[in-house]
One Martini backbone bead per residue (centre of mass of N, CA, C, O) as a GRO file, in nm:
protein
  380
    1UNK     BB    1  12.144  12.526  12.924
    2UNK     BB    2  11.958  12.286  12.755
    3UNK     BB    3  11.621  12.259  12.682
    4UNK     BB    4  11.345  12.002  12.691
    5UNK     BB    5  10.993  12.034  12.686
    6UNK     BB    6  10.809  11.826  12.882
    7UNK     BB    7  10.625  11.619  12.693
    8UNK     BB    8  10.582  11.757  12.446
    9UNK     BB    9  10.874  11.737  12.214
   10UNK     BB   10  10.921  11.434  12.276
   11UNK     BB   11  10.629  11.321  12.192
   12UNK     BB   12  10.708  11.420  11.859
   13UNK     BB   13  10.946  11.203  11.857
   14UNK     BB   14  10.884  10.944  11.989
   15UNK     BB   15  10.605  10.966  12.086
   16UNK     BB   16  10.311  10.963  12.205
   17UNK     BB   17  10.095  11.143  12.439
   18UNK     BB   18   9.902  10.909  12.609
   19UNK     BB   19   9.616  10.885  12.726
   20UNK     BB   20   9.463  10.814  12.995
   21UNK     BB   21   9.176  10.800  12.941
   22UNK     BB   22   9.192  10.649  12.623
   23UNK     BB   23   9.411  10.507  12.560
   24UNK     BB   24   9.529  10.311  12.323
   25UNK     BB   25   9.553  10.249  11.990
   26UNK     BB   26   9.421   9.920  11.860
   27UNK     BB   27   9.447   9.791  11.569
   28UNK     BB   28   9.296   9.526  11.333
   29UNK     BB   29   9.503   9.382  11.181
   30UNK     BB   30   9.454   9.061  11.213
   31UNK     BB   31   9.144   9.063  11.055
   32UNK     BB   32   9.314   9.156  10.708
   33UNK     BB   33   9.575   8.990  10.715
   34UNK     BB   34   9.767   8.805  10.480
   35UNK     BB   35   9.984   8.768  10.677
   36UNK     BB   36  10.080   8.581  10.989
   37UNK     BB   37  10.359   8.649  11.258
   38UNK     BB   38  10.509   8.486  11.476
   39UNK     BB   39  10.743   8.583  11.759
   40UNK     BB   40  10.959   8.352  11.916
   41UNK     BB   41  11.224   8.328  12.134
   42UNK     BB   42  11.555   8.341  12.087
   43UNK     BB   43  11.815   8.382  11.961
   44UNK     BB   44  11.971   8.169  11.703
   45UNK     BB   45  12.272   8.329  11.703
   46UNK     BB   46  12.568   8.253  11.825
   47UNK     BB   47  12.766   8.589  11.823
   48UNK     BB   48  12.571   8.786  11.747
   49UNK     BB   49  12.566   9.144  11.643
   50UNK     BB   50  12.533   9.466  11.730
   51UNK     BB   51  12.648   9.765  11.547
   52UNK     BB   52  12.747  10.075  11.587
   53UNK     BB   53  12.858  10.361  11.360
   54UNK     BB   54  12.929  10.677  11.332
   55UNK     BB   55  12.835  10.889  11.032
   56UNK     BB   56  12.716  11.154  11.202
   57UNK     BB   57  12.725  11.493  11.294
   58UNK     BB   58  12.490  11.751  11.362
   59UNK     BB   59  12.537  12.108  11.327
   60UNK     BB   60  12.489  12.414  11.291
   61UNK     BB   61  12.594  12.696  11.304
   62UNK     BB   62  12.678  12.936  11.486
   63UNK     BB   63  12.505  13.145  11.356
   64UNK     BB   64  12.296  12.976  11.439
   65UNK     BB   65  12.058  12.808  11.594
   66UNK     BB   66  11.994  12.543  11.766
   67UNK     BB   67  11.889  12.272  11.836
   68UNK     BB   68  11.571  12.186  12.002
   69UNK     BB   69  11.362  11.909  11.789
   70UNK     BB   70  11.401  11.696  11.624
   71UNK     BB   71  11.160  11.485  11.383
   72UNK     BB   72  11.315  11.472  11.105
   73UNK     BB   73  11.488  11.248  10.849
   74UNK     BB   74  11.651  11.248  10.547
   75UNK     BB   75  11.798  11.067  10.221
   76UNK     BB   76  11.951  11.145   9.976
   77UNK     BB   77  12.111  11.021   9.643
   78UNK     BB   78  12.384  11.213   9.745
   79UNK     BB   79  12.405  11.204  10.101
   80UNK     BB   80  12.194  11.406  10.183
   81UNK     BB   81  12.087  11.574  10.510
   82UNK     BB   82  11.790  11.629  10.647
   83UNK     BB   83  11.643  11.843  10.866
   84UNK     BB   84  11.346  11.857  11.091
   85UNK     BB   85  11.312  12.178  11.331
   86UNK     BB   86  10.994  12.311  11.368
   87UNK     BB   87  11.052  12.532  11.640
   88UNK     BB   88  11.271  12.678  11.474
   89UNK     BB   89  11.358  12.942  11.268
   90UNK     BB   90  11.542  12.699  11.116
   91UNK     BB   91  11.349  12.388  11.007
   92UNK     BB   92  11.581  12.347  10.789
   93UNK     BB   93  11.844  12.124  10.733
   94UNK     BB   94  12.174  12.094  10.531
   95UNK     BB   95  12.373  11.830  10.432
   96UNK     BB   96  12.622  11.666  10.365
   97UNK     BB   97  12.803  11.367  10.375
   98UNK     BB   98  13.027  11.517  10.559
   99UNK     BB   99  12.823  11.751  10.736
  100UNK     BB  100  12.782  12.010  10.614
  101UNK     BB  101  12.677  12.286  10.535
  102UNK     BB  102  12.409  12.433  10.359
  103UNK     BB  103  12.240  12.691  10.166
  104UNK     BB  104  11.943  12.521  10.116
  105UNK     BB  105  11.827  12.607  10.403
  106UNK     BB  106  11.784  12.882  10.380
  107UNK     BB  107  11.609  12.885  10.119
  108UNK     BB  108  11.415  12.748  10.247
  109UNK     BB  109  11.310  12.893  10.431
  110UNK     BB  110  11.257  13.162  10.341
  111UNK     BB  111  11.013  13.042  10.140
  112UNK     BB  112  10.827  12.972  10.365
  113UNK     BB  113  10.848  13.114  10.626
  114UNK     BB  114  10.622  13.081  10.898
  115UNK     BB  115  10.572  12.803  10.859
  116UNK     BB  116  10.472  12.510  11.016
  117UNK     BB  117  10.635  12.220  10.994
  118UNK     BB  118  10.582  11.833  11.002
  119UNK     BB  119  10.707  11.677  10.732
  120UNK     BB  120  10.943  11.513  10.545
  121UNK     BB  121  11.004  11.448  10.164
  122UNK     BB  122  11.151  11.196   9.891
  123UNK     BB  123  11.135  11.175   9.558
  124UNK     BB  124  11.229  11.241   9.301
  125UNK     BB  125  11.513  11.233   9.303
  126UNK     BB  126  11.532  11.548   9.521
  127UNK     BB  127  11.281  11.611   9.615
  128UNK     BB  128  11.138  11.851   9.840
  129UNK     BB  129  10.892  11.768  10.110
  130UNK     BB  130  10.736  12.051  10.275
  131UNK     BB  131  10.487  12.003  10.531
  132UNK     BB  132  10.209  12.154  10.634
  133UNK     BB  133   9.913  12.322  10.499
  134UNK     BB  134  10.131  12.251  10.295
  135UNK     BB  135  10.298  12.152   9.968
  136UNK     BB  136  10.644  12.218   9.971
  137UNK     BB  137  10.871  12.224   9.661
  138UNK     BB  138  11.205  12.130   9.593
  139UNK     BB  139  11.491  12.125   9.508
  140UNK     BB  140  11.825  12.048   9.532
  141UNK     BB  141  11.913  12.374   9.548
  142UNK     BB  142  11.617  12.500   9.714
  143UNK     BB  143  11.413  12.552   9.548
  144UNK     BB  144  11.086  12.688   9.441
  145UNK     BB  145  10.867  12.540   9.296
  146UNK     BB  146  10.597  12.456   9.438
  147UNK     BB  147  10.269  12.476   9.543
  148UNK     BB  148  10.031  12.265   9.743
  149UNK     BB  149   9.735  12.133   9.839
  150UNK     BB  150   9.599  11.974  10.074
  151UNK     BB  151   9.353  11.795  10.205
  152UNK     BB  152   9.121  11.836  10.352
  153UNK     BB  153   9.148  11.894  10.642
  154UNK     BB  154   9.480  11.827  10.725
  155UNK     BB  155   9.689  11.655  10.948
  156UNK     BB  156  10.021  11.640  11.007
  157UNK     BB  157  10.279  11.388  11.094
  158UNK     BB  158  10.404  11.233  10.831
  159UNK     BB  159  10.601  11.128  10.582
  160UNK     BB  160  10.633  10.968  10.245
  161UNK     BB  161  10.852  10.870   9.962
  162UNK     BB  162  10.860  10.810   9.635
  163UNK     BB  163  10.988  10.785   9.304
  164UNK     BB  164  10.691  10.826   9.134
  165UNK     BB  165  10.596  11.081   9.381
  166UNK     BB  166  10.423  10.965   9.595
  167UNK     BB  167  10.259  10.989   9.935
  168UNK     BB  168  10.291  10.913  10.227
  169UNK     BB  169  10.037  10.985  10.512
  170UNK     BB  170  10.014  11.066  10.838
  171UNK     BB  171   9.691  11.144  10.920
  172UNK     BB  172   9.443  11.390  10.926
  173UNK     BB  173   9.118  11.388  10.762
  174UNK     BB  174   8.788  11.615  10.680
  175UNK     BB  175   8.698  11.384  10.509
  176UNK     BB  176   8.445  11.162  10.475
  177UNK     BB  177   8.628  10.923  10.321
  178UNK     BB  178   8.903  10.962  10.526
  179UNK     BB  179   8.752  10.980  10.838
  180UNK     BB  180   8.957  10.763  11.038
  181UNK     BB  181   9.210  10.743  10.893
  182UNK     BB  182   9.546  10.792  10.858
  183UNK     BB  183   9.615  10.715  10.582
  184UNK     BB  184   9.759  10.857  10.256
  185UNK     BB  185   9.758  10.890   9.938
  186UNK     BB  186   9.952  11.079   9.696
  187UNK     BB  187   9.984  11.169   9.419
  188UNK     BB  188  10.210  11.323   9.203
  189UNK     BB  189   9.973  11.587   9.187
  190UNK     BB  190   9.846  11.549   9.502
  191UNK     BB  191   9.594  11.378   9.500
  192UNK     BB  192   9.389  11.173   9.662
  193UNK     BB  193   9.373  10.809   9.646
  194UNK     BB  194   9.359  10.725   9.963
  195UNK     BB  195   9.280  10.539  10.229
  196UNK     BB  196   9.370  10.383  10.551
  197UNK     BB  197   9.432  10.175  10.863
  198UNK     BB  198   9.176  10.080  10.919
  199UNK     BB  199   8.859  10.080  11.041
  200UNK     BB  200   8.580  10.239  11.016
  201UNK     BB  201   8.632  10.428  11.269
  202UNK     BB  202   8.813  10.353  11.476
  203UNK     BB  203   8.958  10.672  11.464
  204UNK     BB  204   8.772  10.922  11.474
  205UNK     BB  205   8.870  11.040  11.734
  206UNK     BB  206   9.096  11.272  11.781
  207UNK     BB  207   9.138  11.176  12.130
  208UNK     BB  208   9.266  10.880  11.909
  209UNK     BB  209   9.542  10.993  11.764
  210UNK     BB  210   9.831  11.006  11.958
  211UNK     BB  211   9.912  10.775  11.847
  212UNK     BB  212   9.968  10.704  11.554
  213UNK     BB  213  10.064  10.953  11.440
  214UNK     BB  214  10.375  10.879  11.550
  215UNK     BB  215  10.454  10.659  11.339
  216UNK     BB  216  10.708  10.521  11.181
  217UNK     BB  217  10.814  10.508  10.816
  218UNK     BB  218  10.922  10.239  10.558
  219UNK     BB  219  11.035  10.118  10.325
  220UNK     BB  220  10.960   9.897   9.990
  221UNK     BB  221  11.069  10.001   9.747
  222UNK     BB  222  10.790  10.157   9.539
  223UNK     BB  223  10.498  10.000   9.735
  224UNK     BB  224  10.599   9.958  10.038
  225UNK     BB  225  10.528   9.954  10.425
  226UNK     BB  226  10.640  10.007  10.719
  227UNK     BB  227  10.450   9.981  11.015
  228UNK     BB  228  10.352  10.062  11.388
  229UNK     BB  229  10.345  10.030  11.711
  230UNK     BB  230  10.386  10.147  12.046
  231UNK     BB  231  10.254   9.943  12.297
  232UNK     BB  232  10.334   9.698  12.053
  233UNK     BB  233  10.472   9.445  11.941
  234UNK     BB  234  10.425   9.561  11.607
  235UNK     BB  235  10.372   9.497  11.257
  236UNK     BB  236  10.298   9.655  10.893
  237UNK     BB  237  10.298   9.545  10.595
  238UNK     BB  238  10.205   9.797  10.290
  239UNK     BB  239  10.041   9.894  10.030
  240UNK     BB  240   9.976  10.171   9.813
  241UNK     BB  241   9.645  10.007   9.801
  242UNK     BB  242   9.598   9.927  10.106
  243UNK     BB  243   9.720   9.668  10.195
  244UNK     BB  244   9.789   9.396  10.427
  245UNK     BB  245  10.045   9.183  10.395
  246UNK     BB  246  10.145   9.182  10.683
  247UNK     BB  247  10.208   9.045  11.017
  248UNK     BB  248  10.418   9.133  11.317
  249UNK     BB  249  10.478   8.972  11.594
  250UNK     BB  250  10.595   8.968  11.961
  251UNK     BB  251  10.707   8.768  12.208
  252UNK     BB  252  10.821   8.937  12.502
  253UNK     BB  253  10.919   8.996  12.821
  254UNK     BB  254  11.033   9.317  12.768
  255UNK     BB  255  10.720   9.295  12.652
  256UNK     BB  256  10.447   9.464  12.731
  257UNK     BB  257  10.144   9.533  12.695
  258UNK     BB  258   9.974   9.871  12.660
  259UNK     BB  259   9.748  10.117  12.728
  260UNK     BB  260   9.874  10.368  12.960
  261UNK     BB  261  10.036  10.690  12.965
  262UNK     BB  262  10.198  10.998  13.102
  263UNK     BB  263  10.523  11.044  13.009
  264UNK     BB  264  10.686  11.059  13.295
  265UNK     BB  265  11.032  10.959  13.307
  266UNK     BB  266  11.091  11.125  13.612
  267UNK     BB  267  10.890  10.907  13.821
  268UNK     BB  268  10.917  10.692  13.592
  269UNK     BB  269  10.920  10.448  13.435
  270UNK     BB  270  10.926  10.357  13.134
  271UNK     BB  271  10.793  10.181  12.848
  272UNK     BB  272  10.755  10.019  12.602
  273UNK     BB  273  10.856  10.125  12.243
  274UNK     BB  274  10.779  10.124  11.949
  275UNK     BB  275  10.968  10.324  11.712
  276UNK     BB  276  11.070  10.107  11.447
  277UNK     BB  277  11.146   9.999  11.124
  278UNK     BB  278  11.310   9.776  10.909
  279UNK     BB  279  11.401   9.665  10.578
  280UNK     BB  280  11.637   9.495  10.423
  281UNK     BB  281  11.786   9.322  10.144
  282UNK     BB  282  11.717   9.063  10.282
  283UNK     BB  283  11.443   9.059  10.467
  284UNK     BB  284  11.510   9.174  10.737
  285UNK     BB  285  11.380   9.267  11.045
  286UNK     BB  286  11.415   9.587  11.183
  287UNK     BB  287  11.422   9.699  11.549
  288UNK     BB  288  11.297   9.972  11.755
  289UNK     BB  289  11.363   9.996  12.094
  290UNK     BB  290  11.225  10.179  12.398
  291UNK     BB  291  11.398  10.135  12.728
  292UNK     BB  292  11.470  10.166  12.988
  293UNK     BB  293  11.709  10.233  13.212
  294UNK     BB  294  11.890  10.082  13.421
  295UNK     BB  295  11.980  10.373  13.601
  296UNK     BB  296  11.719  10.456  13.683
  297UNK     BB  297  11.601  10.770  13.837
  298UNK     BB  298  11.460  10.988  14.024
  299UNK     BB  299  11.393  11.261  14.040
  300UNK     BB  300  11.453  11.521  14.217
  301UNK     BB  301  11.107  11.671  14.313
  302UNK     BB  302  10.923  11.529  14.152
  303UNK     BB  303  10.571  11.507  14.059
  304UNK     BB  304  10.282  11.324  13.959
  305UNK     BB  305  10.082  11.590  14.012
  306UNK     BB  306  10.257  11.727  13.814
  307UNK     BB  307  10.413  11.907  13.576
  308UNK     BB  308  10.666  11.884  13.405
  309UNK     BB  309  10.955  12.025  13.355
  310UNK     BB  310  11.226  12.090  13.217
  311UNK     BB  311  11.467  11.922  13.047
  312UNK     BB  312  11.747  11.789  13.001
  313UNK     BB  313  11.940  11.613  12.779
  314UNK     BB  314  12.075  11.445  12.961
  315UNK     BB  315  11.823  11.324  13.137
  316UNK     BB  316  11.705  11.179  12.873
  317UNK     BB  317  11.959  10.992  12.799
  318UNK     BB  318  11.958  10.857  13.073
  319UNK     BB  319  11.610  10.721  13.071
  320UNK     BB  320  11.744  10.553  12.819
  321UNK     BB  321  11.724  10.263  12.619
  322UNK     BB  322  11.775  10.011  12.360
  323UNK     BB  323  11.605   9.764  12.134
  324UNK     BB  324  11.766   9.537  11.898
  325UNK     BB  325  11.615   9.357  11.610
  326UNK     BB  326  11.642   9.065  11.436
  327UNK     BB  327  11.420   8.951  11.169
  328UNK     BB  328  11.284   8.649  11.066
  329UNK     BB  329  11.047   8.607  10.770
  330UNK     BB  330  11.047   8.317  10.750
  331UNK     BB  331  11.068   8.183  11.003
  332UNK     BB  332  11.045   8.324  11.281
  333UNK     BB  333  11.318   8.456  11.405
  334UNK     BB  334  11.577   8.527  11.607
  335UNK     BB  335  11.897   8.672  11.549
  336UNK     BB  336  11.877   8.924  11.699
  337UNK     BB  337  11.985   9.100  12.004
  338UNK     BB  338  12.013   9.400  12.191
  339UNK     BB  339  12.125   9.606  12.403
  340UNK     BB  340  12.124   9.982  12.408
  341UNK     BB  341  12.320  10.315  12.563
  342UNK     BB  342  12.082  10.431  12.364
  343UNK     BB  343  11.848  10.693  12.208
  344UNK     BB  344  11.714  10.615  12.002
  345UNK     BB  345  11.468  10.690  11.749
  346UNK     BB  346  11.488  10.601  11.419
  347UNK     BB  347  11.459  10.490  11.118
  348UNK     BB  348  11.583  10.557  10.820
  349UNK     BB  349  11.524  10.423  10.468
  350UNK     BB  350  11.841  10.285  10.493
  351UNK     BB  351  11.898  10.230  10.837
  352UNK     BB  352  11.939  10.450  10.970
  353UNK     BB  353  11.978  10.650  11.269
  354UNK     BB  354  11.854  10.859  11.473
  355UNK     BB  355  11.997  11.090  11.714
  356UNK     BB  356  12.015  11.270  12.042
  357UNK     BB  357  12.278  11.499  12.123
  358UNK     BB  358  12.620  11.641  12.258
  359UNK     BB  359  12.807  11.842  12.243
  360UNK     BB  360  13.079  12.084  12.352
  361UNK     BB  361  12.834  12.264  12.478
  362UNK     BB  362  12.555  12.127  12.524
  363UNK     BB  363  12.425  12.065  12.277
  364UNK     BB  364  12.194  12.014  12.021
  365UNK     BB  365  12.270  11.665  11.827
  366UNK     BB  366  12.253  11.502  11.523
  367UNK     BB  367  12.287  11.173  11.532
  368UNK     BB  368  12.434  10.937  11.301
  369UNK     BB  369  12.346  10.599  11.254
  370UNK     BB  370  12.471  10.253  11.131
  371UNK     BB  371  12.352   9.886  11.176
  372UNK     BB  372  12.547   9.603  11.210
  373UNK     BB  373  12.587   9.267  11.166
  374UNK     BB  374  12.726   9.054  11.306
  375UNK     BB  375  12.924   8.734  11.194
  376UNK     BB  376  13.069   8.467  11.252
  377UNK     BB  377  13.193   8.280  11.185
  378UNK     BB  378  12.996   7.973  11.079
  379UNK     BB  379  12.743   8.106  11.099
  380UNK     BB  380  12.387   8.088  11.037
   0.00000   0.00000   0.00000
């Protein structure tokens, strides 16, 4: 039986473990972006459908340990898939367009030594930037070109690559200038060019980033990247100047802001949580949210009174499942809405989205999914 522990390696693939005691982060994003978008209504697109497709299952070889709990997935230009699986003996594994198992894995652990990994990025061409306490750069066939210093006390949680070498990192960083900021952009060469994403000290305190550290982001073009808040349909698109460029929020029934969760979400349903989203080439934006299965039982045994115990993979893909829906930015409505009873995890920057599922042997595997709009003959 493989067993996954709840809600530590859980918390930090969904999403936060939120403090009941400090209750959610909801930054003023409202106050200083440059336009905002309300979304209400029903989906306007009469028969339009959204269709899941298997593009790949990943699983180790026999020879080595089965995945724990991985963190990130990354997709380079050859179609080659990295997963950062950091609990692992072996925290980055590589395959290829076809799912094949590559031994660019193995030359990356062997450098990186004992290092415990947090985070993922792909930049120009191939490289591979894999993020600790160091920012170790790999070429496309595993070799170790350099390491660099991070900023000062910084702690990683997300990393995003751009094309001209940037990174923008989800982080706490220990310097006066950046402290209280998460994100933080990365020169080609390193060095930390600005800090942004809140009100300065908005989130100063350590015990109110389990929101944020933990949010999905994704690229748009070679200068923009939308993130999300985690307790609200909300989301904000940025420019790698620290601009905040638009804000989209959702009202809808099936979601209502929340405040605090304790992650159990085997004694209670779970509430829902914005896990990700995606523009794709149309300008339309792809969200993916988690909420409760319909099916959902609380487990027997189970006390709220207690730490949850281990949780089977079984266990945790039965308690949830997943709200996709397509958003037009220029009208403002949505084209389509979809719930699917799979837990998706988060959007890949090409609209992949990564789940976590059980093999033939009942072990943890990565598939690779991915979403598309399905519509009607005739349909607008």
């Amino acid at each position: 039986m493989f067993l996954i522990k709840w809600p530590r390696l859980l918390a930090e693939f969904r999403g936060a473990l939120v403090s009941a005691a400090f209750g959610a982060v909801v930054f003023p994003l409202d106050a200083y972006a440059q336009k905002s978008l309300k979304v209400t209504g029903a989906p306007v697109c009469q028969g339009c459908r959204i269709e899941v497709q298997l593009v790949r299952a990943l699983r180790p070889p026999p020879n080595l340990a089965a995945f724990i709990f991985p963190t990130a997935l990354v997709h380079d230009r050859n179609g080659n898939f990295i997963v950062l699986d950091p609990k692992n003996a072996e925290p980055v594994h590589s395959f290829d367009s076809a799912g094949a198992y590559l031994p660019t894995a193995s030359r990356v652990t062997t450098q990186l030594g004992r290092t415990f990994a947090r985070a993922l990025a792909i930049t120009s061409g191939d490289t591979l930037h894999v993020i600790a306490n160091e920012d170790a750069i790999f070429d496309g066939a595993g070799k170790l070109i350099r390491t660099r210093l991070l900023p000062s006390a910084a702690s990683v949680y997300r990393a995003l690559g751009f094309a001209d070498g940037r990174i923008v990192l989800r982080a706490s960083v220990g310097t006066p200038e950046a402290f209280g900021y998460p994100l933080h952009v990365l020169a080609p060469n390193g060095t930390l060019e600005r800090s942004f994403g809140a009100e300065k000290n908005a989130a100063a305190g350590l015990d109110q980033t389990s929101l944020w550290r933990n949010w999905h982001f994704t690229s748009v073009g070679n200068n923009k990247f939308w993130t999300n808040d985690f307790n609200r349909y909300r989301a904000g698109l940025w420019s790698t100047k620290g601009e905040l460029l638009e804000v989209v929020e959702r009202d809808v029934e099936w979601f209502h802001p929340w405040e605090s969760w304790d992650s159990r979400f085997d004694v209670s349903p779970p509430p829902p949580r914005l896990l990700s989203v995606w523009q794709d080439g149309k300008g339309r934006l792809w969200t993916l949210s988690s909420i409760a299965s319909r099916s959902w039982k609380r487990l027997l045994g189970r006390s709220a009174d207690a730490e949850g115990p281990a949780t089977t993979v079984a266990e945790f893909t039965a308690a949830v499942e997943s709200m996709v829906e397509v958003l037009d930015l220029k009208s403002g409505s949505v084209i389509a809405s979809q719930r699917i009873p799979q837990a998706l995890f988060f959007f890949a920057d090409d609209g992949l989205v990564a789940t976590l599922a059980r093999g033939t042997r009942g072990e943890p595997i990565v598939e690779v999914r991915r979403l598309r709009l399905v519509t009607p003959p005739g349909a607008s």
